[in-house]
ROFI-87917 format. One record per atom (N, C-alpha, C, O): x, y, z; residue in one letter. Coordinates in steps of 0.001 Angstrom, whole numbers, padded with zeros to 6 digits, always signed. Example, Ala and Ser with C-alpha at 12.3 -4.5 7.8 and 13.67 -1.06 7.14 Angstrom:
# ROFI-87917
+013190-005690+007800A+012300-004500+007800A+013200-003300+007800A+014236-003319+008465A+012850-002250+007080S+013670-001060+007140S+012900+000030+007870S+013409+001138+008039S
//
This chain:
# ROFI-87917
+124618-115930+051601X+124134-114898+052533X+123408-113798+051762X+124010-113434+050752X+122400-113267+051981X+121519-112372+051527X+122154-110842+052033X+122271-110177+053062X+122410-110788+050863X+122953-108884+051403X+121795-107916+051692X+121669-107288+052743X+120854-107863+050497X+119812-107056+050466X+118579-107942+050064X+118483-108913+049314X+117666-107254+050836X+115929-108323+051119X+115124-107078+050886X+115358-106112+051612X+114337-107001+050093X+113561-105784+049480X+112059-106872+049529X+111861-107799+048743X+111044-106412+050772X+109795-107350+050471X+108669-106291+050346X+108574-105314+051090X+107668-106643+049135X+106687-105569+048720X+106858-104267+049904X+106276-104033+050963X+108205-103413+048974X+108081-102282+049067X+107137-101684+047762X+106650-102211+046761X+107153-099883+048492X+106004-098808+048273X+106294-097842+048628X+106511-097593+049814X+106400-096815+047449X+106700-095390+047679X+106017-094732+046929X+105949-094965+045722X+105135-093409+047764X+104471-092588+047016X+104867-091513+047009X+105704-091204+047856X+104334-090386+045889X+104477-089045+045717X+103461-088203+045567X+102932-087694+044579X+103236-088127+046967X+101569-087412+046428X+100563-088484+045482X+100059-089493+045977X+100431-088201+044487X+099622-089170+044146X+100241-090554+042949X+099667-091452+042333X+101584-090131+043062X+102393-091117+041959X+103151-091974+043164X+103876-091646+044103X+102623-093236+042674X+103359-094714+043063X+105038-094815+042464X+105427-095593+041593X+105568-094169+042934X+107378-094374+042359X+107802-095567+042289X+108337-095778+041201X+107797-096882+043317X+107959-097781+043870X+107011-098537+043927X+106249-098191+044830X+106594-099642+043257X+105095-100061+043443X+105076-101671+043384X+105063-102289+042320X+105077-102406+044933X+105507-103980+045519X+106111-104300+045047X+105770-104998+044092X+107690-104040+045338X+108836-104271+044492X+109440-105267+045660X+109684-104709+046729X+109630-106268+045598X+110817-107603+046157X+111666-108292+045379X+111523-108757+044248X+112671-108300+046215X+113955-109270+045476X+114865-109452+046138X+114787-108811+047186X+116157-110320+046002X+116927-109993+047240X+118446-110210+046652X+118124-110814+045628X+119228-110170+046618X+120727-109822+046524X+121749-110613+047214X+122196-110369+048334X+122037-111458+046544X+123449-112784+047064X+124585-111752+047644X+124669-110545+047421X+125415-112557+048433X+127115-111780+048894X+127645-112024+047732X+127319-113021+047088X+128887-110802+047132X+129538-110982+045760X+128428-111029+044351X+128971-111181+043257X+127085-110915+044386X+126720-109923+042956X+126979-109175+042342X+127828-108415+042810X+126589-108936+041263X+126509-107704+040697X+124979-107567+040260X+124434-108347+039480X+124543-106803+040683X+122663-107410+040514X+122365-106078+039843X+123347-105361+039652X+121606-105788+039594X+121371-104955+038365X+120132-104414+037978X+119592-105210+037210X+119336-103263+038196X+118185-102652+038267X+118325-102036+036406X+119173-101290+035916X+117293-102620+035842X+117605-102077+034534X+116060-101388+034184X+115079-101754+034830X+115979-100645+033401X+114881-099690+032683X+114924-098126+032908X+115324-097569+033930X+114485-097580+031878X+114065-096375+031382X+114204-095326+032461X+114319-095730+033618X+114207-094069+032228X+113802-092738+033286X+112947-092893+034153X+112422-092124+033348X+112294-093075+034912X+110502-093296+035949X+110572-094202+036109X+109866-094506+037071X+111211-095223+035593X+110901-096586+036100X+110853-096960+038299X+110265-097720+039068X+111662-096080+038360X+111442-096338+039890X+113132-096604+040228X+113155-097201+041304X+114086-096461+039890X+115433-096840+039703X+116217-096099+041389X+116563-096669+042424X+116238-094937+041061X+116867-093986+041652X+115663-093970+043633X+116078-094094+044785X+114247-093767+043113X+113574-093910+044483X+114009-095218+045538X+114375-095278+046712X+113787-096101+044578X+114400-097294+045379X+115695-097451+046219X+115787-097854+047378X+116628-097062+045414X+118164-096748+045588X+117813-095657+046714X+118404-095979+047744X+117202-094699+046858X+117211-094111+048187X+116643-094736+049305X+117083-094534+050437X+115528-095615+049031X+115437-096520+050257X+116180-097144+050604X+116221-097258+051829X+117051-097805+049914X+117972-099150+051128X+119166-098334+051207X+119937-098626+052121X+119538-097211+050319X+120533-096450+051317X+119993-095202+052850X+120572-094421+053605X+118718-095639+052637X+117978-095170+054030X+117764-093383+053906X+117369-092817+054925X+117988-092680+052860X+117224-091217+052157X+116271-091455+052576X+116007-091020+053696X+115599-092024+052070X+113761-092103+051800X+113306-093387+052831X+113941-094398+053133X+112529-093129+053069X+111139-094249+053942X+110214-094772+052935X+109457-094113+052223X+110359-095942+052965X+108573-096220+052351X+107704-096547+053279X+107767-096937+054446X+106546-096212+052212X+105470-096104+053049X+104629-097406+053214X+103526-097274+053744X+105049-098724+052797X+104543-099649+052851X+105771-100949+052812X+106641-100794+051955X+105837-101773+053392X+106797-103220+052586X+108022-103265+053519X+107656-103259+054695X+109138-103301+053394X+109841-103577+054294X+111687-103774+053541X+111608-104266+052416X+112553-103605+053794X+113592-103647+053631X+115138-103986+054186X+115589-103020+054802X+115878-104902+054131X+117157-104989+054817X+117979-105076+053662X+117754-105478+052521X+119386-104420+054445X+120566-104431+054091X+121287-104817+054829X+121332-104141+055857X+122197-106003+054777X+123227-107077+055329X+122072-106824+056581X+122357-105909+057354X+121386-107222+056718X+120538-108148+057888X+119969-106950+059172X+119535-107010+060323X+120297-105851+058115X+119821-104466+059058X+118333-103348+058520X+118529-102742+057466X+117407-103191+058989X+116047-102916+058700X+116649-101359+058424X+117376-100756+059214X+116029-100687+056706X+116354-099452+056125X+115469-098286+057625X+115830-097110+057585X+114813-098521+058357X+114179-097035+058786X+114549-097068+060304X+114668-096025+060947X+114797-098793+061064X+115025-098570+062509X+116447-098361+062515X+116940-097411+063122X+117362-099475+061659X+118901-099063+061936X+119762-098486+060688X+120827-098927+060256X+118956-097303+060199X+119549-096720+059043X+120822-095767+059484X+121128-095104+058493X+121686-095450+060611X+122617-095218+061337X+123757-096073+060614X+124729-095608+060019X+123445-097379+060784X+124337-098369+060865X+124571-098644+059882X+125733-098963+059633X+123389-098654+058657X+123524-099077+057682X+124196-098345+056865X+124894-098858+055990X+124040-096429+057100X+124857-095604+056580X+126440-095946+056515X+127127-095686+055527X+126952-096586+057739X+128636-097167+057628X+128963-097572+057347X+130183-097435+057254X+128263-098694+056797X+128060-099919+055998X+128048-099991+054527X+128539-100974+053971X+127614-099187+053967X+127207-099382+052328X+128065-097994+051803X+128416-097045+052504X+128317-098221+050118X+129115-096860+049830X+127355-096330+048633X+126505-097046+048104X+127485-095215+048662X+126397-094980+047598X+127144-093594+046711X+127746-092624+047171X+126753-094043+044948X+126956-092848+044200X+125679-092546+043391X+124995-093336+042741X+125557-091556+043531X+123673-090928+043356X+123866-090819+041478X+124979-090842+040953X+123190-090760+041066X+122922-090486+039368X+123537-088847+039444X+124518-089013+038720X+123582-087724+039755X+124477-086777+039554X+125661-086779+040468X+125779-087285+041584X+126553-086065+039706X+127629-085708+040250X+127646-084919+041404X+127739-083701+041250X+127540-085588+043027X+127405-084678+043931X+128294-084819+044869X+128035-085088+046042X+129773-084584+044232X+130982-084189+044954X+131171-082683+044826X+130701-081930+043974X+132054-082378+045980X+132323-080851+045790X+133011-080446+044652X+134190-080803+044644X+132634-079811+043689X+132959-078875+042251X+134162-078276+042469X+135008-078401+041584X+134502-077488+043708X+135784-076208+044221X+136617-077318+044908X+137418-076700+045609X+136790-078376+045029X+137764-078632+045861X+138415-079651+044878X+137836-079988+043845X+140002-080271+045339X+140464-080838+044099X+140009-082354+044182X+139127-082501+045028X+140367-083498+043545X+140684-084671+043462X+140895-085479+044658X+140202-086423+045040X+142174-084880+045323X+142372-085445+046267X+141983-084752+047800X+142226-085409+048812X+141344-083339+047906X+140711-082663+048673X+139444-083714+048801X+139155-084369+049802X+138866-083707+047721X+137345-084750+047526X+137501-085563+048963X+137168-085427+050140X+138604-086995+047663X+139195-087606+048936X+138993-087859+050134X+138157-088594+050659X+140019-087041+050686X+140389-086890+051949X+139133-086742+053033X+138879-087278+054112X+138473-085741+052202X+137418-085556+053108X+136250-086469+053652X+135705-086538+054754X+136033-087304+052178X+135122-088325+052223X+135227-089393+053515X+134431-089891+054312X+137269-089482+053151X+137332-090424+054362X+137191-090099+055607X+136696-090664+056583X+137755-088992+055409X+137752-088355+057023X+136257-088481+057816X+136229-088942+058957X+134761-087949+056994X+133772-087827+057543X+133129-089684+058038X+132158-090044+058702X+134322-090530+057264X+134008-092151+058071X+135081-092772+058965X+135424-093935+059174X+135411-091806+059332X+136541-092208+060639X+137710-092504+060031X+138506-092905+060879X+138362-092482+058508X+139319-093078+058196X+139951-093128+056936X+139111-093053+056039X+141024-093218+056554X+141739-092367+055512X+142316-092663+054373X+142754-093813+054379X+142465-092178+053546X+143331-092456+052246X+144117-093657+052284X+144048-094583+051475X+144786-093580+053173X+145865-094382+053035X+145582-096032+053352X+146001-096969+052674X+144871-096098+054400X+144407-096897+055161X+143340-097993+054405X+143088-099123+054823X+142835-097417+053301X+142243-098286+052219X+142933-098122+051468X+143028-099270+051902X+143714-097861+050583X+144467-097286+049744X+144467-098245+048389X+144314-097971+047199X+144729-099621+049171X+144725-100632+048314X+143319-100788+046841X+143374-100861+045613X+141993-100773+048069X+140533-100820+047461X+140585-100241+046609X+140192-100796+045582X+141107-098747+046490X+140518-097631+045367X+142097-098107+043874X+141974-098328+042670X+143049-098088+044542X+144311-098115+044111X+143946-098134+042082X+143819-097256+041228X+143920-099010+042085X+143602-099639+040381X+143027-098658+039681X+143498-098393+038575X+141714-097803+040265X+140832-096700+039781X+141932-095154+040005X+142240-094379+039100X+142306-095065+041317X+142915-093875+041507X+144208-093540+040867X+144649-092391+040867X+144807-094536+040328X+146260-094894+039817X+145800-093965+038288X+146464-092979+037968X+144806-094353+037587X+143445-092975+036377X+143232-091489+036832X+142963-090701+035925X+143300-091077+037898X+143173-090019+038446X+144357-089455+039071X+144568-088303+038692X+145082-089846+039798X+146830-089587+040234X+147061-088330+039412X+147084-087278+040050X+147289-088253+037691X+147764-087441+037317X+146961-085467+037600X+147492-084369+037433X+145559-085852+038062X+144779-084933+037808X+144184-084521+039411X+143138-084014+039815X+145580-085086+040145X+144854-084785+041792X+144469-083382+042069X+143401-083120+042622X+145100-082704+041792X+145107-081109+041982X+143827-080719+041338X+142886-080238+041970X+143823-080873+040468X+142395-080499+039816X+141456-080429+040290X+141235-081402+041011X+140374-079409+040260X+139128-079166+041014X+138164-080336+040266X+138361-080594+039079X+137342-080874+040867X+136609-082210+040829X+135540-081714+039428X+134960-082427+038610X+135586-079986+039590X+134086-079351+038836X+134602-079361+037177X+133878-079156+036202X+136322-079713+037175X+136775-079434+035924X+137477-080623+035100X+138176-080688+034088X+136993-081454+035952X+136701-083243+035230X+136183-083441+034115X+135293-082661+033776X+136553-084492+033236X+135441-084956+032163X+134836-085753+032995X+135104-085936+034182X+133799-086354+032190X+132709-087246+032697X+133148-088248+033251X+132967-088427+034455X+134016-089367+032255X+134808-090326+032956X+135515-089674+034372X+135203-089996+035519X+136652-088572+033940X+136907-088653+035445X+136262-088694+036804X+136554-089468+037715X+135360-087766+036812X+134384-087465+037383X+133599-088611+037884X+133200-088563+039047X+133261-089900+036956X+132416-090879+037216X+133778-091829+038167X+133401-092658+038995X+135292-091606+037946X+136241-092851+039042X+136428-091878+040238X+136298-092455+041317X+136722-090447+040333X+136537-090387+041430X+135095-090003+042283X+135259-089518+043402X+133728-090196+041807X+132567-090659+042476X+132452-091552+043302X+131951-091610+044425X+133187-092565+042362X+133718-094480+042759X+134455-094175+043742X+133795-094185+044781X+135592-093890+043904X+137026-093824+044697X+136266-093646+046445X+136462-094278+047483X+135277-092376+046073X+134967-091735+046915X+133772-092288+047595X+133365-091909+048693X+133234-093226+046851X+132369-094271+047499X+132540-095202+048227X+131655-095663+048949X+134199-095814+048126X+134530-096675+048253X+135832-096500+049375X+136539-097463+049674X+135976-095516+049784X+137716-095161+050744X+136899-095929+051873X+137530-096914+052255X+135722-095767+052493X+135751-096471+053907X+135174-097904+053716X+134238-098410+054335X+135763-098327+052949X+135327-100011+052797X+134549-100465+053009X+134498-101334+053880X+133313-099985+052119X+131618-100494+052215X+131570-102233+051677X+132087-102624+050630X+130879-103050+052594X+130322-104064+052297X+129436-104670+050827X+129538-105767+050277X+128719-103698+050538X+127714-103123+049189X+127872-101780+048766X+127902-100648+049250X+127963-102366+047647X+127951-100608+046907X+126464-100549+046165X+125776-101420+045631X+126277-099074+046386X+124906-098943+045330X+125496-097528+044087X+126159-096510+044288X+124979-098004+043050X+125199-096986+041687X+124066-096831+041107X+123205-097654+040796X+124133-095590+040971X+122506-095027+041000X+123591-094766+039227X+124674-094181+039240X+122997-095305+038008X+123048-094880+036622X+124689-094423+036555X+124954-093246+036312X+125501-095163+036724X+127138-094485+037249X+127325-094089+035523X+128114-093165+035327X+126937-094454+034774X+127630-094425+033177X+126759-093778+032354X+127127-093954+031193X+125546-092957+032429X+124752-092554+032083X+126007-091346+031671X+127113-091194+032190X+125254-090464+030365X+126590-089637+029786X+127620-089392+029787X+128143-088278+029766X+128282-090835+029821X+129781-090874+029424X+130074-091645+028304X+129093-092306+027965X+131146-091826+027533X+131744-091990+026394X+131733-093766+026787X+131779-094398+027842X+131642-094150+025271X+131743-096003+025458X+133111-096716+026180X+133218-097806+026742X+134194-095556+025908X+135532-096404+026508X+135456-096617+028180X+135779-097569+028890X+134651-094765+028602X+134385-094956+029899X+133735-095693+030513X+133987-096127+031638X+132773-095935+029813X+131989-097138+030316X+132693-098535+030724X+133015-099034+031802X+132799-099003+029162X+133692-099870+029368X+134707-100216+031006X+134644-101031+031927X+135419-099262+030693X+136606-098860+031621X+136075-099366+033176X+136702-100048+033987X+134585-098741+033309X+134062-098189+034798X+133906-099873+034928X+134734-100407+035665X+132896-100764+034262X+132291-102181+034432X+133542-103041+034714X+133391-103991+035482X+134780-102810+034171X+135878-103823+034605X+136365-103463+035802X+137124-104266+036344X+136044-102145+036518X+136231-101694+037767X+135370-102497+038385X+135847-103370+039110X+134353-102424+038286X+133378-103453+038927X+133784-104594+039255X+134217-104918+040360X+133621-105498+037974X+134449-107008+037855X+135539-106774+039003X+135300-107570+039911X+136651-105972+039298X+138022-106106+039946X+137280-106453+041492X+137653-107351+042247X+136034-105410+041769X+135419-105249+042776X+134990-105786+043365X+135198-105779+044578X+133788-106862+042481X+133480-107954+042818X+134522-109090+043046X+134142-110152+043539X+135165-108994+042877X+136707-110615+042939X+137098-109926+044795X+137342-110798+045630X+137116-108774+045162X+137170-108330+046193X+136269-108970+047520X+136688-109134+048666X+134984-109256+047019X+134171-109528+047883X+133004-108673+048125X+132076-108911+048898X+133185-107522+047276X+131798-106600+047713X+130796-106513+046662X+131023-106280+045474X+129411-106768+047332X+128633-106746+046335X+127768-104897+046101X+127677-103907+046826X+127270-105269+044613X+127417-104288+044025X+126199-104391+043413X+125868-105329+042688X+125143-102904+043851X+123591-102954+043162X+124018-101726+042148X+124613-100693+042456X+123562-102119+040903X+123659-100891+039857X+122107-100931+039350X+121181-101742+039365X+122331-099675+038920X+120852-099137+038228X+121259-098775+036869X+122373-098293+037073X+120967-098683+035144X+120841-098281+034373X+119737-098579+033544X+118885-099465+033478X+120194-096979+032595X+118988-097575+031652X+119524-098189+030299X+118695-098426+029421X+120535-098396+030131X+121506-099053+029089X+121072-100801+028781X+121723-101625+029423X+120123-101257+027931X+119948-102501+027885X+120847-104007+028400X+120761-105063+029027X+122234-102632+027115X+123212-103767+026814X+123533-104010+027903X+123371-105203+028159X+124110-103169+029077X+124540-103427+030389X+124135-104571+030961X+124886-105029+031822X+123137-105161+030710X+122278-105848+031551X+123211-107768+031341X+123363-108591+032243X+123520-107865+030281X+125042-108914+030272X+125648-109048+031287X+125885-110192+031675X+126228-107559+032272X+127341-106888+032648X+126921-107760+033923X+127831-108463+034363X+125675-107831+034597X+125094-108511+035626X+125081-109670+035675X+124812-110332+034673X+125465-110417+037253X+125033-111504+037647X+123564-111900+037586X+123056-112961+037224X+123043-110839+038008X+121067-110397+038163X+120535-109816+037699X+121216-108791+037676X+119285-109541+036986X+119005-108661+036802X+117649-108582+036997X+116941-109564+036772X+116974-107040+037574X+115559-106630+037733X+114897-105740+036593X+115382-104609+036593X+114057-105912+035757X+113943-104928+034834X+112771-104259+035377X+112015-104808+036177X+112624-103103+034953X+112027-102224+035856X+111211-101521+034509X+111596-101467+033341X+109646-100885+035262X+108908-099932+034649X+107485-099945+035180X+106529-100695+035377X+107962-098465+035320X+106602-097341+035947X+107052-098006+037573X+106292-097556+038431X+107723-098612+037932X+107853-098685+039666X+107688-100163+039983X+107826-100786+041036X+107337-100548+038705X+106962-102389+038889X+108229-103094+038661X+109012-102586+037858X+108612-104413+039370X+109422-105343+038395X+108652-106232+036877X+107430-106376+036865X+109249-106599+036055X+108540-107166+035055X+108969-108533+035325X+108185-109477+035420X+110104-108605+035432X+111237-110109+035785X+112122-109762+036200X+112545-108651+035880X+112918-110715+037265X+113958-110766+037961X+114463-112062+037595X+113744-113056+037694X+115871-112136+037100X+116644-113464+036887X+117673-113454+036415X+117930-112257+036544X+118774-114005+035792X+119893-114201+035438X+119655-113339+033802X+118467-113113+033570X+120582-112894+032775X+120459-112270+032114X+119988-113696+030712X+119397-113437+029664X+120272-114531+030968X+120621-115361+029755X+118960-115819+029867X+118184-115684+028922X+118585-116361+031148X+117576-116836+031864X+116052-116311+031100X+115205-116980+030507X+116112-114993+031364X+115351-114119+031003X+115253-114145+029403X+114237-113837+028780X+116353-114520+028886X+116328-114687+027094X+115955-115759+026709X+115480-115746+025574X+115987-116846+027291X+115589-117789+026872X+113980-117847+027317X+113439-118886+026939X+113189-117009+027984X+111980-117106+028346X+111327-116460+026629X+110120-116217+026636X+111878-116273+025629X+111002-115372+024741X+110885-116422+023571X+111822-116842+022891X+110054-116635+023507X+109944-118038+022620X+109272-118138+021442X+109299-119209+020836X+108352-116699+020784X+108418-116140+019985X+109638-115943+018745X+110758-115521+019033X+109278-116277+017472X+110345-116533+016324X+110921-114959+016100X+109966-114405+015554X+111803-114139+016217X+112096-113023+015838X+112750-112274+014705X+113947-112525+014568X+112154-111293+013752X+113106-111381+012570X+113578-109796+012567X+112918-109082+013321X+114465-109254+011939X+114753-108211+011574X+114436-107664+010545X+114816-108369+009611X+113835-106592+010127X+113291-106637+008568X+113276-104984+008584X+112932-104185+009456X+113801-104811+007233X+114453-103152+006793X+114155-102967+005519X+114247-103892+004712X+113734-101661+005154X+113275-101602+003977X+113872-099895+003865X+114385-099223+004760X+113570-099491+002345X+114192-098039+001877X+113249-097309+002586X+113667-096153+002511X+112276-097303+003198X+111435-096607+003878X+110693-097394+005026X+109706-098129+005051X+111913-096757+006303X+111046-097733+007285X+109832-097349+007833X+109046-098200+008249X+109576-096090+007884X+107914-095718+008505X+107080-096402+007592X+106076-096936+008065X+107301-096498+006326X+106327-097061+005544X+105927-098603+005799X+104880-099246+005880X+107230-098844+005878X+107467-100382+006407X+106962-101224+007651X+106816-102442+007754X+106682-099938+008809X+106302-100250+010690X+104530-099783+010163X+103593-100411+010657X+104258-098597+009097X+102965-098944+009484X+102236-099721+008628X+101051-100039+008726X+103074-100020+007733X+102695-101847+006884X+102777-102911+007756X+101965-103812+007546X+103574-103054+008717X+103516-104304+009569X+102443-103934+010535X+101628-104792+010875X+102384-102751+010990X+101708-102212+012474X+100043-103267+011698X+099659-104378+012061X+099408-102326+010564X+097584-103270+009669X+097896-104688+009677X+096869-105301+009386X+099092-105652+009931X+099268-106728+009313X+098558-107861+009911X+099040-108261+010971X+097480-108491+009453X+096855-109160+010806X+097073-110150+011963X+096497-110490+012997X+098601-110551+011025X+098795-111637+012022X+100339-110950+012928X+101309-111567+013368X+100064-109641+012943X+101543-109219+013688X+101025-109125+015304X+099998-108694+015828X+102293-109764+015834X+102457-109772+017770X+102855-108404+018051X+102155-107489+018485X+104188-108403+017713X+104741-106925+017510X+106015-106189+016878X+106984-106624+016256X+105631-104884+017285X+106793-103855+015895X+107530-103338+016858X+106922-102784+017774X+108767-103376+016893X+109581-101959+017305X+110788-101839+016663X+111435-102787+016219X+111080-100741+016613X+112513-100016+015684X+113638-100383+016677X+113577-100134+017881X+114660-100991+016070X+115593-101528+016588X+117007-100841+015757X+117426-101665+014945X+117781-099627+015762X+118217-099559+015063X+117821-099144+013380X+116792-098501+013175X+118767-099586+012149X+118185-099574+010902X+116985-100613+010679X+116451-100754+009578X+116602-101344+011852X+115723-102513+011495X+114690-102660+011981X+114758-101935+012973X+113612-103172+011975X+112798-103269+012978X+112368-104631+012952X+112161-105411+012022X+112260-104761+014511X+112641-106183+015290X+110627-106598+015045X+109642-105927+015353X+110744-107915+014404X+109092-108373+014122X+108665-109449+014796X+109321-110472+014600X+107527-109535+015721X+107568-111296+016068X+105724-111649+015705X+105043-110813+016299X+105196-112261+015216X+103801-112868+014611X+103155-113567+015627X+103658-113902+016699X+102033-113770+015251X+101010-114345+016314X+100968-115623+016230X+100666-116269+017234X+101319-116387+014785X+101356-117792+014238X+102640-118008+014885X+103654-117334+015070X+102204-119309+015196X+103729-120632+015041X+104490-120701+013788X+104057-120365+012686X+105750-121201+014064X+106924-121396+013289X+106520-120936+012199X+106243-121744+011313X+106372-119511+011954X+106471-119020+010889X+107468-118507+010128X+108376-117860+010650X+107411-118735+008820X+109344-118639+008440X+109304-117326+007689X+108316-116749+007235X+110858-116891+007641X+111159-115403+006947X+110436-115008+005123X+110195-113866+004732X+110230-116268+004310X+109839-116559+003285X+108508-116199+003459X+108162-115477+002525X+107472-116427+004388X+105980-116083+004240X+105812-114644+004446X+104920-114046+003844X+106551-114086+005199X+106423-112432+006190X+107491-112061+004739X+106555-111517+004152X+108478-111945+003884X+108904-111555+003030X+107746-111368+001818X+107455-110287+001305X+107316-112316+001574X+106156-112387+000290X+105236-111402+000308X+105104-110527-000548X+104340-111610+001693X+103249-110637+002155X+103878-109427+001897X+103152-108827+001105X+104937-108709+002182X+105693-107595+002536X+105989-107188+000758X+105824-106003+000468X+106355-108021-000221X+106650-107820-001565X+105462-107639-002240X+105462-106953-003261X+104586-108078-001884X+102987-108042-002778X+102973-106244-002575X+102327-105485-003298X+103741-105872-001560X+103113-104510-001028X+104033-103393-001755X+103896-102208-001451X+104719-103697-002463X+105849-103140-003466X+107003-102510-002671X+107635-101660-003298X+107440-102786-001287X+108199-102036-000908X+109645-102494-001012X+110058-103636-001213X+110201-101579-000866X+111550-101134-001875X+112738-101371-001097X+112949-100761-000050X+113645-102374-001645X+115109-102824-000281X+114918-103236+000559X+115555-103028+001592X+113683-104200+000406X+113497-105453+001369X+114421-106287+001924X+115233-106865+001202X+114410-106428+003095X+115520-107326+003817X+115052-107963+004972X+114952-107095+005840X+114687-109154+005443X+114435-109804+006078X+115449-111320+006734X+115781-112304+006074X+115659-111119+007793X+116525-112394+008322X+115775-112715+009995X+115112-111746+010367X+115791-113651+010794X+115742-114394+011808X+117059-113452+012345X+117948-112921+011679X+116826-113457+013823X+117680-113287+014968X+117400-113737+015749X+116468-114536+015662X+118085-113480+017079X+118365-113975+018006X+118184-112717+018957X+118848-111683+018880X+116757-113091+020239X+116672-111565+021249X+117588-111345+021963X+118314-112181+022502X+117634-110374+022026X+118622-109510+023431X+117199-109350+024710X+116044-109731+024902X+118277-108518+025320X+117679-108016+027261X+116534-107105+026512X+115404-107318+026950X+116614-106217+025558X+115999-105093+025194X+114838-105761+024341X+113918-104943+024362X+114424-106969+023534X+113554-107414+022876X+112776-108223+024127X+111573-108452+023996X+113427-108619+025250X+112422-108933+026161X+111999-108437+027036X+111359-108981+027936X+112413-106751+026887X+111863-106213+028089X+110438-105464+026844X+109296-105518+027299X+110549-105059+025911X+109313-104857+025200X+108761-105599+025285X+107628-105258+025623X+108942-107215+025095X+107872-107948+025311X+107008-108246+026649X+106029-108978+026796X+107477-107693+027274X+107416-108095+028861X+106135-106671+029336X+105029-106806+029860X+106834-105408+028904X+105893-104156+028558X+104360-104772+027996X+103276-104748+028579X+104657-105241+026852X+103109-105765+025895X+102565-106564+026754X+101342-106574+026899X+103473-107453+027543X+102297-108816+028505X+101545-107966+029046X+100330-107966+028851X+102548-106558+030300X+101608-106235+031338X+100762-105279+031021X+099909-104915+031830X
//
């Protein structure tokens, strides 16, 4: 069953395309996954199928309901947590809560089960005003509070964006519990690695998709030989490769920078030599294996 059907949508801003013929569509029980950078179009989108925003072109459903004629319905339907923290600051934990449910006909208790696992992390800190959270906390009861009136789909607008790795961690196995539940789940980040974390994934930039597909799917499309190569001076090193004539492309990956050539099966021994004629200093060169993040640069260079 198709949860969400996104067909060449379009959103403008005055004169910036935010959203620009974006389609795809979303299985029951995903975890589907909007990945790229700041601007990419992440967050605009995410306000269309939670029915914020209108586009101005293309068309949209959620569980089999159109974002602009029955966006009423669809509001009861879906839980959404926006990229900031926009729970009340002055009220506590479980004030949040209460209220959330209350404004969907229905209460704490009454889901109790759904949130249980996440809120069981927060319990100790009910009293607490929501504004005097760490990040993690702050990011489970966002969740909690997304989730008391038992949305069908959840949408997460960047849920892990400045929080600590454990939180992270922590938040994605919330997910996993979530999904075994039955509800599917659209996330947005700009975190590469995340992109594993997905059943799906859309990579996103400037408002375009680049590819949509399974995470592994998408890795095996890069068929280009890839090496890692580090030297005592890497600027010296990126704009020695940048003149090199037979280079595809450069980017800094870490201490390394990730290399792929224009020639076939070219081995680490020829791109080492060239690189030694040039006297540079703590040469290191090996073959790898791409990630989500070496094919979304490459994917950048196609378009």
């Amino acid at each position: 069953m198709k949860i969400v059907e996104v067909k060449n949508i379009v959103k403008t801003f005055d004169k910036t395309t935010a959203v620009d013929d974006v389609s795809f569509e979303v299985e029951q029980g995903e975890i589907f996954g909007l990945i790229g950078p700041d601007g990419a179009g992440k967050t605009t989108l995410f306000r269309m199928l939670t029915t914020l925003l209108k586009p101005v072109k293309g068309n949209a459903k959620v569980l089999g309901l159109d974002v602009v004629k029955n966006y009423k319905q669809i509001r009861k339907k879906v839980g959404y947590m926006p990229g900031r923290f926009s729970l009340y600051q002055d009220l506590s934990v479980e004030e949040n809560l209460k209220f959330f449910a209350t404004i969907f006909g229905t209460t704490v208790e009454e889901n109790y089960n759904l949130i249980k696992d996440i809120y069981i992390l927060l319990e100790p800190f009910k009293k607490r005003k929501a504004g005097k959270l760490s990040g993690g906390m702050k990011q489970k009861l966002a969740l909690c509070c997304a989730l008391i009136h038992k949305p069908d789909v959840l949408f997460l607008d960047e849920p892990t964006t400045g929080v600590d790795p454990v939180s992270r961690n922590e938040f994605w196995d919330m997910l996993r519990k979530l999904k075994e539940q039955g509800i599917t789940i659209l996330v947005s980040t700009p975190y590469m690695d995340e992109a594993s974390l997905c059943d799906r994934v859309a990579l996103m930039q400037k408002g375009k998709t680049l590819s949509i597909d399974t995470p592994d799917n998408i890795i095996r499309q890069f068929k280009k030989s890839l090496f890692a190569i580090h030297s005592e001076n890497q600027y010296e090193l990126f704009q020695t490769l940048m003149k090199y004539e037979h280079r595809n492309t450069v980017f800094p990956f870490g201490e390394f920078l990730h290399y792929t050539d224009k020639r076939e099966n070219i081995s680490e021994d020829e791109i080492k030599n060239y690189l030694e004629t040039l006297n540079l200093k703590g040469l290191k060169i090996k073959s790898v294996k791409p990630n989500i993040e070496d094919c979304f640069m490459a994917l950048m260079e196609e378009k």
